[in-house]
MMTF fields as JSON, N, C-alpha, C and O atoms, coordinates in Angstrom:
{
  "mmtfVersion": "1.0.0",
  "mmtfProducer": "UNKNOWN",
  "numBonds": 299,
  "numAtoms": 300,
  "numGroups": 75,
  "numChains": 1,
  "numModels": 1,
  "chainsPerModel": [1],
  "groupsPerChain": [75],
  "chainIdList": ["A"],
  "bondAtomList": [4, 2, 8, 6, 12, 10, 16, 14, 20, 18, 24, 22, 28, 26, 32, 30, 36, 34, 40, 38, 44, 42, 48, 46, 52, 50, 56, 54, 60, 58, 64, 62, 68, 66, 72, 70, 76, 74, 80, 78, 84, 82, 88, 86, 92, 90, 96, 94, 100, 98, 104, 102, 108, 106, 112, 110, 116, 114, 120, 118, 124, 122, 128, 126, 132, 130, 136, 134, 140, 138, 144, 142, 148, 146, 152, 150, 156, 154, 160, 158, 164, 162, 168, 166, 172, 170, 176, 174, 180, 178, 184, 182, 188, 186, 192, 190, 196, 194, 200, 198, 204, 202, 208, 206, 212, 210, 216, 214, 220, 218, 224, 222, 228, 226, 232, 230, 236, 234, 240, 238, 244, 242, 248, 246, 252, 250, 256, 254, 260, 258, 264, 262, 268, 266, 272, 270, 276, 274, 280, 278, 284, 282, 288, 286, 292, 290, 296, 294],
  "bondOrderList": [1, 1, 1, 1, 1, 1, 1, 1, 1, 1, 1, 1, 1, 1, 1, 1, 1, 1, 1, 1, 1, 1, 1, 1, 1, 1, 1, 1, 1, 1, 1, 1, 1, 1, 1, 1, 1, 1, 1, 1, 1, 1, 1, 1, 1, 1, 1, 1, 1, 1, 1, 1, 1, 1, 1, 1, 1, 1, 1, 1, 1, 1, 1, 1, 1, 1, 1, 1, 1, 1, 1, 1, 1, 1],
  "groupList": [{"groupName": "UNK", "atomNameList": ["N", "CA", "C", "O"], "elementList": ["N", "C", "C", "O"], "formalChargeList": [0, 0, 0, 0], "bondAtomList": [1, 0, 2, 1, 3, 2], "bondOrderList": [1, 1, 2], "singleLetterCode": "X", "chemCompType": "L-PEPTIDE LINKING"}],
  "groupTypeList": [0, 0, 0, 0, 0, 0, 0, 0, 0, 0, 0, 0, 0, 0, 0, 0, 0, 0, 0, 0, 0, 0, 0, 0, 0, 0, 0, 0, 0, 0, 0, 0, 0, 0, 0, 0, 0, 0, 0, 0, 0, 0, 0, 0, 0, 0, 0, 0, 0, 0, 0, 0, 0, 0, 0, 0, 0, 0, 0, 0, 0, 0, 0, 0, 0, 0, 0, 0, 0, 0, 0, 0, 0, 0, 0],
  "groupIdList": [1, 2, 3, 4, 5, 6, 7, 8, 9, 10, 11, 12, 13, 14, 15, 16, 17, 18, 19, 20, 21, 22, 23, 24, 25, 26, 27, 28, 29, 30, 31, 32, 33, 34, 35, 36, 37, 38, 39, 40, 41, 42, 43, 44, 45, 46, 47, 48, 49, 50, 51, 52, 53, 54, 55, 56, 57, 58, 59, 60, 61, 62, 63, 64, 65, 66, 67, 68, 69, 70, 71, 72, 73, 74, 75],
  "secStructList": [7, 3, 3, 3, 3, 3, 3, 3, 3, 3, 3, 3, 3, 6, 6, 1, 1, 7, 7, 3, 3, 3, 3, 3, 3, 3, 1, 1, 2, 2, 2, 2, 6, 6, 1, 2, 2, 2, 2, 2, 2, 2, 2, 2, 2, 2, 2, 2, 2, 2, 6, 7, 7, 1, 3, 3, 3, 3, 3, 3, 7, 7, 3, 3, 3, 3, 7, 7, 7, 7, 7, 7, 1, 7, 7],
  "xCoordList": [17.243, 17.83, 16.721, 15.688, 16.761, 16.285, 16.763, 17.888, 16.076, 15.744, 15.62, 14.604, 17.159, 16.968, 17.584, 18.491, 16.974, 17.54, 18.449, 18.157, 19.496, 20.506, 21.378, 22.146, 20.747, 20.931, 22.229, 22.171, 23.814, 25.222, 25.207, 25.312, 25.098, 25.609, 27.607, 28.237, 28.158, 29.345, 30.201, 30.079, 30.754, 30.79, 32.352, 33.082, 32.847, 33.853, 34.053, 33.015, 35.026, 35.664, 36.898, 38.034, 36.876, 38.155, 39.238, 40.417, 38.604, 39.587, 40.677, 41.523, 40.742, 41.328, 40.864, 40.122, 41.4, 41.482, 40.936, 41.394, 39.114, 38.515, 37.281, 36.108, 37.535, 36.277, 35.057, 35.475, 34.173, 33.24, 32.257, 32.004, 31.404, 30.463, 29.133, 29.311, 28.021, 27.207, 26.236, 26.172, 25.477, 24.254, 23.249, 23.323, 22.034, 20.794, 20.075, 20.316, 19.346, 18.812, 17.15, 16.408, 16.665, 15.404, 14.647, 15.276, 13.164, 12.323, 12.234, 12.167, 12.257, 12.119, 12.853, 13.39, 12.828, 13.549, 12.533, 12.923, 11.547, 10.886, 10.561, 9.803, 11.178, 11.17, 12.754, 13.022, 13.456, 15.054, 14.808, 15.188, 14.449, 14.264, 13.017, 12.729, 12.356, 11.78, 12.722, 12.739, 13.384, 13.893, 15.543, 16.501, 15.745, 17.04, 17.332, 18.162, 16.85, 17.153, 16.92, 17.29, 16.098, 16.011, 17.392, 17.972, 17.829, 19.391, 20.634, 21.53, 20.38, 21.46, 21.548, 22.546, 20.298, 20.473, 20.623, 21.007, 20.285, 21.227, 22.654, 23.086, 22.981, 24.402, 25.294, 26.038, 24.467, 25.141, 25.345, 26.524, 24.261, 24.458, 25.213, 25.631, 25.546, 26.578, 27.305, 27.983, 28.117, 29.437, 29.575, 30.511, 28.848, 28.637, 28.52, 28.396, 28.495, 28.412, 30.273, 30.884, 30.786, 32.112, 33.087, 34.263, 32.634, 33.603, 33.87, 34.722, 33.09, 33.685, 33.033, 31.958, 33.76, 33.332, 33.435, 34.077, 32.914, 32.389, 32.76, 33.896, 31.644, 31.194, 30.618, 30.143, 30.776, 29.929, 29.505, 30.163, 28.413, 27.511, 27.375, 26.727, 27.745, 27.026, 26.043, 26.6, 24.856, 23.94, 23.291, 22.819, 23.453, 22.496, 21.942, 22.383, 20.624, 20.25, 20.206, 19.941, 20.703, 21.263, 20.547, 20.62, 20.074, 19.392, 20.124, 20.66, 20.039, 21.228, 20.564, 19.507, 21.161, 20.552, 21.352, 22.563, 21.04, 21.428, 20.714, 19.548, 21.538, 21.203, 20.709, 20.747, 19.975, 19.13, 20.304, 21.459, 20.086, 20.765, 20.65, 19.518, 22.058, 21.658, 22.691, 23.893, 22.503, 23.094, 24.462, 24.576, 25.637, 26.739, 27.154, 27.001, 27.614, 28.301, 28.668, 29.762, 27.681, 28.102, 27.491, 28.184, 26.447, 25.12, 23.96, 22.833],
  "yCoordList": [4.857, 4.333, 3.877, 4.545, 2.709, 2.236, 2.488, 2.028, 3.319, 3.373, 2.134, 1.488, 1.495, 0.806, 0.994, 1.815, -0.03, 0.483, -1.185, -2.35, -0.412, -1.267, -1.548, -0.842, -2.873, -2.625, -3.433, -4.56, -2.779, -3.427, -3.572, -2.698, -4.488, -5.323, -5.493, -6.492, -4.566, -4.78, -5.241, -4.583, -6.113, -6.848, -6.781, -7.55, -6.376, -6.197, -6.957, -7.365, -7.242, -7.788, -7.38, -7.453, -7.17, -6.356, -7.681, -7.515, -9.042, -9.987, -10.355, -11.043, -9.67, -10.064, -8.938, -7.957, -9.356, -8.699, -8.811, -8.552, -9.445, -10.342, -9.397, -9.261, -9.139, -7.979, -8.774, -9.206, -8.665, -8.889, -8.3, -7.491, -8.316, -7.864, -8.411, -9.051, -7.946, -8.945, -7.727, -6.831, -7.921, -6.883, -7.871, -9.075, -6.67, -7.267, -6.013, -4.825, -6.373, -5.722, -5.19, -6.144, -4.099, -3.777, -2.894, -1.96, -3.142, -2.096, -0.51, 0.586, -0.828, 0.753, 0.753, -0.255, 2.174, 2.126, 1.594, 0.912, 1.895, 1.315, -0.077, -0.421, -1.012, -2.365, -3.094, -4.142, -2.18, -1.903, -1.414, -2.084, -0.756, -0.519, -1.207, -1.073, -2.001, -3.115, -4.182, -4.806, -4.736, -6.137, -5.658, -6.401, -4.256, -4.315, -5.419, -6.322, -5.178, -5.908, -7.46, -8.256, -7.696, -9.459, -9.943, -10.986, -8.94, -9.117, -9.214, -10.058, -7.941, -8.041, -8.966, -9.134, -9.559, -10.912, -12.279, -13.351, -12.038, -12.956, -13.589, -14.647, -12.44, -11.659, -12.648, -13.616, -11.349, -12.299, -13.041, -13.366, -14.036, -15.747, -16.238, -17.362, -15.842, -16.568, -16.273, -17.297, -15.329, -15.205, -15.837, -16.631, -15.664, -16.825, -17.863, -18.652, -18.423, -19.984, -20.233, -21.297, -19.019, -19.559, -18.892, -18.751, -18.51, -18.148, -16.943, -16.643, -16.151, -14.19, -14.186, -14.766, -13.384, -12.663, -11.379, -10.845, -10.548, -9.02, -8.64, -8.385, -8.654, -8.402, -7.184, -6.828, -6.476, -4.793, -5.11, -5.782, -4.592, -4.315, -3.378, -2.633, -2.952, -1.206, -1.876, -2.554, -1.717, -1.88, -0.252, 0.705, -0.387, 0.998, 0.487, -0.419, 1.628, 1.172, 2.374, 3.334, 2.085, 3.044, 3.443, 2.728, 4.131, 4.193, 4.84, 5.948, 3.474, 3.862, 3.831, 3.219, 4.487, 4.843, 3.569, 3.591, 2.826, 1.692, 1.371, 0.976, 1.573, 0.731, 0.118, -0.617, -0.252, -1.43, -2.708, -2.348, -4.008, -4.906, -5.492, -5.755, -5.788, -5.886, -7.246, -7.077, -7.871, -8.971, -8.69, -7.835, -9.878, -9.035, -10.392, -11.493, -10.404, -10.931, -12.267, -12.468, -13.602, -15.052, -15.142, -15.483, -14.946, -15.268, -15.484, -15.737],
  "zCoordList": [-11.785, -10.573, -9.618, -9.673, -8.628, -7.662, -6.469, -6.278, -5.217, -3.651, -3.474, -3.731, -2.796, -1.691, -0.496, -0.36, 0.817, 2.152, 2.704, 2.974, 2.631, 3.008, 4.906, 5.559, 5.168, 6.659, 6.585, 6.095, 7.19, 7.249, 8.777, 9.637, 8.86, 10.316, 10.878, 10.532, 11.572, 11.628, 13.366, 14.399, 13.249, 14.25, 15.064, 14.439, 15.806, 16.62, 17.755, 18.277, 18.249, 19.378, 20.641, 20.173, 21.402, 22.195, 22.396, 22.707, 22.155, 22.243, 21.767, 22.338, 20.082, 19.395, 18.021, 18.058, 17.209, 15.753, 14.988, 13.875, 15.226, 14.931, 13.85, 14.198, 13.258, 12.764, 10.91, 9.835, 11.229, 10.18, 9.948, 10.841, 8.983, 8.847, 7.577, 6.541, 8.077, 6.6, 6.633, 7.475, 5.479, 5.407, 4.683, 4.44, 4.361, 4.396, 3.277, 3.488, 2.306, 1.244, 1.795, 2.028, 1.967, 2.262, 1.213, 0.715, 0.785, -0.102, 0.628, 0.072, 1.965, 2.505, 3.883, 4.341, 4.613, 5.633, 6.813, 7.76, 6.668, 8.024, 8.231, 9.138, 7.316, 7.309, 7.789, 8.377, 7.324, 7.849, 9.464, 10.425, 9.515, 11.432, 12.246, 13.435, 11.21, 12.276, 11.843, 12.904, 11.192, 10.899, 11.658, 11.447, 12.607, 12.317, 14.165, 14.263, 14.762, 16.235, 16.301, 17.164, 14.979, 15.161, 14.549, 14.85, 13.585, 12.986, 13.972, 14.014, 14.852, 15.77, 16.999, 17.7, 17.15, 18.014, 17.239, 17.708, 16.12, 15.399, 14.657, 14.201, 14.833, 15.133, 15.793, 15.635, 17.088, 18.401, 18.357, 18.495, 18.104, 18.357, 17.37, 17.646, 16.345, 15.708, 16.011, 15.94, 16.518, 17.345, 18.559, 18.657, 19.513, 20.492, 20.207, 21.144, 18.797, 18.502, 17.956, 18.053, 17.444, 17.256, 18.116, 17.783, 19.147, 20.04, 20.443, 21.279, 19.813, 20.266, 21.373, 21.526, 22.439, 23.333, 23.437, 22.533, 24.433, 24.466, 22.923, 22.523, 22.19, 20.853, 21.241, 22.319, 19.914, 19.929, 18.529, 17.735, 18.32, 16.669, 16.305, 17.041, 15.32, 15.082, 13.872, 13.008, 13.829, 13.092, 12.359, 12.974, 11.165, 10.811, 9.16, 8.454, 8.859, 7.555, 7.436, 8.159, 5.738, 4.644, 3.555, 2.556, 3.533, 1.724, 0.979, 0.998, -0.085, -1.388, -2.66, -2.815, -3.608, -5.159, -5.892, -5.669, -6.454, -6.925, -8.2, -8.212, -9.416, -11.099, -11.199, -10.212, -12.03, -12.491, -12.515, -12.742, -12.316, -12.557, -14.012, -14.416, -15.078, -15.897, -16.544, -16.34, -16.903, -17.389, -18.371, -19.249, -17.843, -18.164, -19.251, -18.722, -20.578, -21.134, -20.929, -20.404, -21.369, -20.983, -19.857, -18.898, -19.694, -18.469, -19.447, -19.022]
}
């Protein structure tokens, strides 16, 4: 198994019912907690580009045990 640190970006709105979220793949956690605030102002701005207002983020990074990736049948 492979240590990786997984930063999920999740995005809310009080306007509406409006909820998303994206993440981001990291080698370690302290690259996940420097890369995590340039994420969440980037965030922002894409919601401010399609319209959300008073947006909340919960940003956190995760380290997860994750399989080797392995090629599946007709690839």
């Amino acid at each position: 198994m492979t240590k990786v640190v997984f930063l999920l970006l999740f995005l809310s709105t009080s306007t509406g019912p409006q909820y998303y979220y994206k993440g981001m793949w990291f080698y370690n956690m302290q690259e996940c907690e420097d890369r995590k605030e340039h994420q969440i102002n980037k965030m922002m701005m894409e919601a401010e580009i399609q319209g959300f207002t008073d947006t909340h983020i919960d940003a956190r990074c995760i380290e997860m045990d994750v399989k080797e990736f392995k090629k599946t049948l007709g690839t």
